[in-house]
C-alpha positions as CSV (number, residue, x, y, z in Angstrom):
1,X,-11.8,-13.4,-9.4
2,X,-9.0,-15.4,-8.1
3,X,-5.0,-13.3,-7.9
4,X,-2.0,-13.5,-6.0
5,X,-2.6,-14.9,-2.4
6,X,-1.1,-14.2,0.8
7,X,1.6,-16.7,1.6
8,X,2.3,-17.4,-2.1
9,X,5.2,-16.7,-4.4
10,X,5.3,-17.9,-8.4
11,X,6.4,-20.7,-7.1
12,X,4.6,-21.6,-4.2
13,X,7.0,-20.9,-1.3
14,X,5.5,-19.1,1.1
15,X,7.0,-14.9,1.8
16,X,8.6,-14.8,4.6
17,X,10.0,-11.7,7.2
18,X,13.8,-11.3,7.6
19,X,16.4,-9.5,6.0
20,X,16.2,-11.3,2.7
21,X,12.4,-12.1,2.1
22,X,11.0,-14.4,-0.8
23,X,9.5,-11.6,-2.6
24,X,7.2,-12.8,-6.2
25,X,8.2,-11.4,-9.3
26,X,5.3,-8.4,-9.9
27,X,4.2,-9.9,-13.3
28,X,3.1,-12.9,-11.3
29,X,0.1,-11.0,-9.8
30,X,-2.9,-11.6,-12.7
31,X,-3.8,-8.9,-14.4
32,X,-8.0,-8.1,-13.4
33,X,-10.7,-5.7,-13.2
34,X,-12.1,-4.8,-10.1
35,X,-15.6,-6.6,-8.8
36,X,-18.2,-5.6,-6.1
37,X,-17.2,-9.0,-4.5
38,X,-15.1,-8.0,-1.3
39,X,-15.3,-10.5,1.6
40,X,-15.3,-8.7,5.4
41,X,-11.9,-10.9,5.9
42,X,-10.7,-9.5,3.0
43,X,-7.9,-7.1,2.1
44,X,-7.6,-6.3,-1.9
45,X,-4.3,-4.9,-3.0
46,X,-4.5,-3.4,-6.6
47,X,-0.6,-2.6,-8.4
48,X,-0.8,-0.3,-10.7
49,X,1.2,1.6,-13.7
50,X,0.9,5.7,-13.4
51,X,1.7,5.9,-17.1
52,X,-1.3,4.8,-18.8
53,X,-1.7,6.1,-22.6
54,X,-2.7,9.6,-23.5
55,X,-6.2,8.2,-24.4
56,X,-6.6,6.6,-20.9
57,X,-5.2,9.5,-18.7
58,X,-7.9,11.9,-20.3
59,X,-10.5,9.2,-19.5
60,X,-9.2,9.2,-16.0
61,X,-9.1,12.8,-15.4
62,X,-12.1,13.6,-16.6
63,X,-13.5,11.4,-13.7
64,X,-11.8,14.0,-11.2
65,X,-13.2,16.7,-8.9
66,X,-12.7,20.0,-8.9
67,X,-10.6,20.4,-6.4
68,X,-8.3,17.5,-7.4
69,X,-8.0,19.4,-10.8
70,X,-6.9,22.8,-9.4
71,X,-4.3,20.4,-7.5
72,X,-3.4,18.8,-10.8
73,X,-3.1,22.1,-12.3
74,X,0.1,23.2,-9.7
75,X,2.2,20.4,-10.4
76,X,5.4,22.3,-11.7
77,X,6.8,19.1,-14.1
78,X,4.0,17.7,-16.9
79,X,5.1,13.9,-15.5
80,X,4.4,14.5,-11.7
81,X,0.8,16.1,-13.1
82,X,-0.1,13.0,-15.2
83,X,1.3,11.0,-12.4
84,X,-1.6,12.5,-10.1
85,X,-4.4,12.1,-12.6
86,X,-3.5,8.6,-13.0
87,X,-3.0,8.2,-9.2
88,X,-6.3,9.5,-8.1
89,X,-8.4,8.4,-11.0
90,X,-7.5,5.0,-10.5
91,X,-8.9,5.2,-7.3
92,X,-12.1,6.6,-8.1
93,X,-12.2,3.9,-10.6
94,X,-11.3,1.3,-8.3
95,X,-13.9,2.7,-5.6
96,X,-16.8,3.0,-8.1
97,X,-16.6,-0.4,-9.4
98,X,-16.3,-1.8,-5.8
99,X,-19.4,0.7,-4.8
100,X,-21.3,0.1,-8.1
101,X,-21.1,4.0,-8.5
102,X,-19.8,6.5,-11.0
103,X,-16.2,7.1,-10.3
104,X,-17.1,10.9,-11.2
105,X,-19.7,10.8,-8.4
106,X,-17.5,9.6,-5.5
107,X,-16.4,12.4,-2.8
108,X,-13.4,12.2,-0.4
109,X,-12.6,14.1,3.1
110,X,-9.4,14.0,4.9
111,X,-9.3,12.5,8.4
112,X,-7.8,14.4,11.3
113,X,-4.6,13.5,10.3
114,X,-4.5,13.4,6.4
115,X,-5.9,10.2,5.2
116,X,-8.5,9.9,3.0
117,X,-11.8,9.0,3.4
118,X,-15.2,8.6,1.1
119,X,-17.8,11.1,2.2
120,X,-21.4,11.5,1.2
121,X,-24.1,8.4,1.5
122,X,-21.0,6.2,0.6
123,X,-19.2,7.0,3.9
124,X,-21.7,4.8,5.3
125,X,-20.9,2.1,3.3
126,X,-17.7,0.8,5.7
127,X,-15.1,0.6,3.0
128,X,-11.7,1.7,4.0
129,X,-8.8,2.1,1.5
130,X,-5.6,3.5,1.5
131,X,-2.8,3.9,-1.7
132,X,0.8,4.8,-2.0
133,X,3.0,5.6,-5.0
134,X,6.4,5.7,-5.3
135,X,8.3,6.1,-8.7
136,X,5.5,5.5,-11.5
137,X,3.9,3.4,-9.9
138,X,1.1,2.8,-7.0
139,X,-0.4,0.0,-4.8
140,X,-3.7,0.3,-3.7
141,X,-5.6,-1.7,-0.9
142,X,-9.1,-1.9,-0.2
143,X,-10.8,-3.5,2.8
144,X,-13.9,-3.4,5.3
145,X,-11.9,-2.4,8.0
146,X,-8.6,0.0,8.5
147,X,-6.1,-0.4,6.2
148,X,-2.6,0.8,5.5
149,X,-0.1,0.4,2.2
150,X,3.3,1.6,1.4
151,X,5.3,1.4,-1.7
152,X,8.9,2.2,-2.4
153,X,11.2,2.2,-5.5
154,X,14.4,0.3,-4.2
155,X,16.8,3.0,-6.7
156,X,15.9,6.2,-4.4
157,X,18.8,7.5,-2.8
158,X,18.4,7.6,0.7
159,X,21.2,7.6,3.6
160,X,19.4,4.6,4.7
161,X,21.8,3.9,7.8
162,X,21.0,7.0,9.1
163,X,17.7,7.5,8.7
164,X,17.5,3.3,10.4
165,X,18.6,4.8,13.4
166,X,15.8,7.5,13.7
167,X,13.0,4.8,12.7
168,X,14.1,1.5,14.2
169,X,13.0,0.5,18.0
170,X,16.2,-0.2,20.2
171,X,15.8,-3.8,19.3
172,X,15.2,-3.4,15.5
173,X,18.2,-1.0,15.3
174,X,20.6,-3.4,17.3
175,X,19.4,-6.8,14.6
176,X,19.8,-3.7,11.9
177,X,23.2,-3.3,12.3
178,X,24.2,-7.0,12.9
179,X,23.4,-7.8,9.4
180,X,25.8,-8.1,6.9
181,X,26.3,-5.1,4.7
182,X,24.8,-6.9,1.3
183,X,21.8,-7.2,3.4
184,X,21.2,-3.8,4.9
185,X,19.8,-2.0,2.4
186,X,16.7,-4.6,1.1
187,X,16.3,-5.0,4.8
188,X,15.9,-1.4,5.3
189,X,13.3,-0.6,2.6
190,X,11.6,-4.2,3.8
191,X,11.5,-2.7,7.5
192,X,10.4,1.3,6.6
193,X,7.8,-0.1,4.3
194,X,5.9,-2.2,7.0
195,X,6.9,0.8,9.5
196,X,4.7,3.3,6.9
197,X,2.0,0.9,6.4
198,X,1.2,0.2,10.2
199,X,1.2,4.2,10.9
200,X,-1.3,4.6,7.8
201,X,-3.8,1.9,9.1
202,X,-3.6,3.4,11.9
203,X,-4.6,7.0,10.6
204,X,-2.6,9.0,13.5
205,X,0.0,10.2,11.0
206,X,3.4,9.7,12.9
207,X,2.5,11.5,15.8
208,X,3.5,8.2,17.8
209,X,7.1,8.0,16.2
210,X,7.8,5.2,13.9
211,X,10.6,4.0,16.5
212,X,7.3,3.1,18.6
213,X,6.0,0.9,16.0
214,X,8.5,-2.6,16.6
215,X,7.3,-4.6,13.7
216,X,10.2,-5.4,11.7
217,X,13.2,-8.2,12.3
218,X,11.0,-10.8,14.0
219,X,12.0,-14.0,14.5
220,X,9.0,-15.3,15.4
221,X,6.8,-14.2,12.9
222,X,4.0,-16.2,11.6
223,X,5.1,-18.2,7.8
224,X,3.5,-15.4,5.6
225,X,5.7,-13.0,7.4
226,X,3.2,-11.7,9.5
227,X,3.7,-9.6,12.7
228,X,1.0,-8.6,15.2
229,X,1.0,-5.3,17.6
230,X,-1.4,-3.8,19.8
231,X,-1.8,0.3,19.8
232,X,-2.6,2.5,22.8
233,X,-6.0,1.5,23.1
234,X,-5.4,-2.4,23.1
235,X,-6.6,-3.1,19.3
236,X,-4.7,-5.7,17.6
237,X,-3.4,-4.4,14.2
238,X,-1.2,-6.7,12.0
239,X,1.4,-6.3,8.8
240,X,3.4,-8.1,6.4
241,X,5.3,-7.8,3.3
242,X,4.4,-7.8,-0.2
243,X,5.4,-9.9,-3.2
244,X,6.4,-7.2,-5.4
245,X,9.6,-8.5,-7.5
246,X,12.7,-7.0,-7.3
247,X,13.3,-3.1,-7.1
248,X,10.3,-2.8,-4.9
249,X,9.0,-3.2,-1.6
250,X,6.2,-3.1,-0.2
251,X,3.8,-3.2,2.6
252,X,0.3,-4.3,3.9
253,X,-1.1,-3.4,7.4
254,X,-5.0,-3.3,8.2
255,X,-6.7,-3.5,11.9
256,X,-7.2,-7.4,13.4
257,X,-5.1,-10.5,12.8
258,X,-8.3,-12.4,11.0
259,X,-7.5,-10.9,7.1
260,X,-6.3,-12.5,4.3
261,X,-5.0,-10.6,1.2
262,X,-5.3,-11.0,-2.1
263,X,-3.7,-9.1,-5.3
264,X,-3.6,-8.2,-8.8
265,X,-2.3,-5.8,-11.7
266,X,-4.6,-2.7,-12.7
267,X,-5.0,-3.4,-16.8
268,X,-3.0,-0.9,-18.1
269,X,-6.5,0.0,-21.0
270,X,-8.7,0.3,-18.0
271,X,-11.9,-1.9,-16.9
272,X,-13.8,-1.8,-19.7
């Protein structure tokens, strides 16, 4: 099952950091099914569409928990409910395929600080995932170790100068507002992406301050983009950007330097 690569674009370039990157055009990443076949070096992003067809959302919540149904039950708006169905039954979906297990049967916890985790006899397992959705639609990674992912829809409105300041280490926030103004903004959303992905992989919620978290605006990065920190413990923990076409942005951390990524589309009429 071959997909989008790390270090590739449509075209072969390789994505790069700064305030401009290279970024694929979305439909580039092949459209697949997911497979038991995850390598330890291996991180498996998954994009995906929240508004699958009425036939396909009741296939997906009828994979759901109780608990995740009483949840679905609050949302105010009918969009934002269906949004949530999709959302979470495409993970158990993605999970049981990668597990070889009913997505029905799959149970989740919440770590210490929010982050989901698989409980039961498949916590053992070792699989770590993590998923983010923005707008209608959601990215989903999948690895053998720690692993972060953030997603945002480039037509939000957000006072992005200001809110910069509050996330950007002294040095970020000083290259931040050297750039030219037709810059700032995709360099913004390319910076608070990689910012929310680390702090995910990481599973400590923000209680270290994204300003802690320098990763963005390096010169030296490695040709996919790449940038490496270290937490509090000494661990090595690296992120780069994602190919997601334009109007997005995106984000992929996970613990190590070794990983590679790889991606594809979610088929929009399921895995059968």
């Amino acid at each position: 099952m071959s997909g989008v690569e790390e270090g590739s674009r449509k075209d072969g370039h390789s994505v790069g950091d700064g305030a401009k990157p290279r970024m694929a055009v979305a439909g580039a990443w092949p459209i697949a099914a997911p497979t038991p076949d995850l390598a330890d070096r291996e991180a498996q992003v998954w994009w995906a569409d929240l508004r699958p067809p009425a036939a396909r959302l009741r296939e997906l919540a009828a994979t759901l928990a109780a608990d995740e149904r009483e949840r679905a039950a609050r949302f105010r708006f009918p969009e934002h409910r269906e949004r949530f169905i999709a959302g979470r039954g495409l993970l158990r979906e993605l999970l049981g395929r990668i597990l070889e297990r009913p997505a029905a049967a799959l149970r989740f916890i919440q770590g210490a600080h929010g982050k989901p985790m698989l409980a039961g006899e498949e916590a053992a397992v070792g699989l770590c995932f993590n998923l983010s959705h923005s707008g209608d639609r959601a990215l989903y990674a999948v690895a053998r170790r720690e692993v972060g992912v953030d997603l945002e829809v480039m037509q939000r409105t957000v006072a992005y100068a200001g809110v910069a300041e509050r996330i950007c280490s002294p040095r970020e926030w000083t290259v931040f507002q050297a750039l030219p103004t037709e810059q700032a903004r995709e360099a913004f959303f390319t910076c608070w992406t990689r910012k929310e992905a680390i702090a995910k992989a990481l599973g400590d919620g923000l209680a270290s301050g994204l300003r802690a978290l320098d990763v963005c605006f390096h010169e030296d990065a490695e040709p996919e983009g790449r940038v490496r920190l270290r937490d509090r413990q000494g661990r090595e923990w690296s992120v780069l950007n994602l190919p997601l076409g334009s109007g997005w942005r995106g984000a992929l951390a996970a613990a190590g330097v070794d990983w590679r990524w790889r991606g594809w589309r979610w088929p929009q009429a399921g895995c059968d």
